[in-house]
C-alpha angles and dihedrals in degrees: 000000000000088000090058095045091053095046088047091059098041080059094050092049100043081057107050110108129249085261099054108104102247084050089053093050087057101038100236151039125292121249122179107254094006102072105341138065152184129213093342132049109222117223104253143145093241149090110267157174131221136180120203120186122218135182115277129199114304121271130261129206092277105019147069136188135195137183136213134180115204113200126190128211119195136173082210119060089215096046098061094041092051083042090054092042097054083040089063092034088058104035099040110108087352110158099181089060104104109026101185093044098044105218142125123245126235125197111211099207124037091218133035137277110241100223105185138260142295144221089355113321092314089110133054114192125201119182124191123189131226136188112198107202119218124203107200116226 
């Protein structure tokens, strides 16, 4: 399921709009392999997105639980932090998220994770964690 749950919001976010916030942080739209990814980050020269699924809490009789991890590469420190900070604000109790695996995300921190740094400096990379929590019908 967390694979679901990780192609359903890149879907969600390779269809906001150039005025949703997290579009406006980068300046830009999102497009798969371009400048989002899932699971992988691709080595490119370019602002991006990626979504990496990892394993939630076990699942009970009636609910599921998944976990993501959204981390944001950006040639400007202050573009992925405000990225990763549109990307919480928007995500954050957001019930419209995953349309096939009904369910509402929940970031588990209100600011971002300062990751470190790439290639020398050139990248700095935020990361921000979700559960997206499934009630089973």
């Amino acid at each position: 399921m967390t694979n679901t749950v990780a192609n359903e919001i890149c879907k969600y976010i390779s269809n906001l709009t150039a005025t949703n916030p997290i579009c406006v942080a980068l300046g830009t739209t999102f497009t798969e392999a371009s400048n989002l990814f899932l699971g992988i980050e691709q080595i490119k020269d370019v602002d991006s997105l990626t979504v990496i699924p990892y394993g939630g809490s076990p699942p009970t009789v009636d609910r599921h639980e998944s976990a993501v991890q959204i981390r944001v590469k950006s040639s400007s420190n202050s573009r992925s932090l405000r990225m990763s900070q549109a990307t919480i604000n928007v995500l954050h109790g957001n019930d419209s998220v995953c349309a096939s695996a009904p369910g509402k995300v929940f970031a588990q921190q209100s600011s971002p994770i300062i990751l470190g740094y790439l290639e020398g400096g050139d990248y700095c990379i935020t990361v921000s964690n979700y559960i997206v929590k499934h009630v089973k019908l």
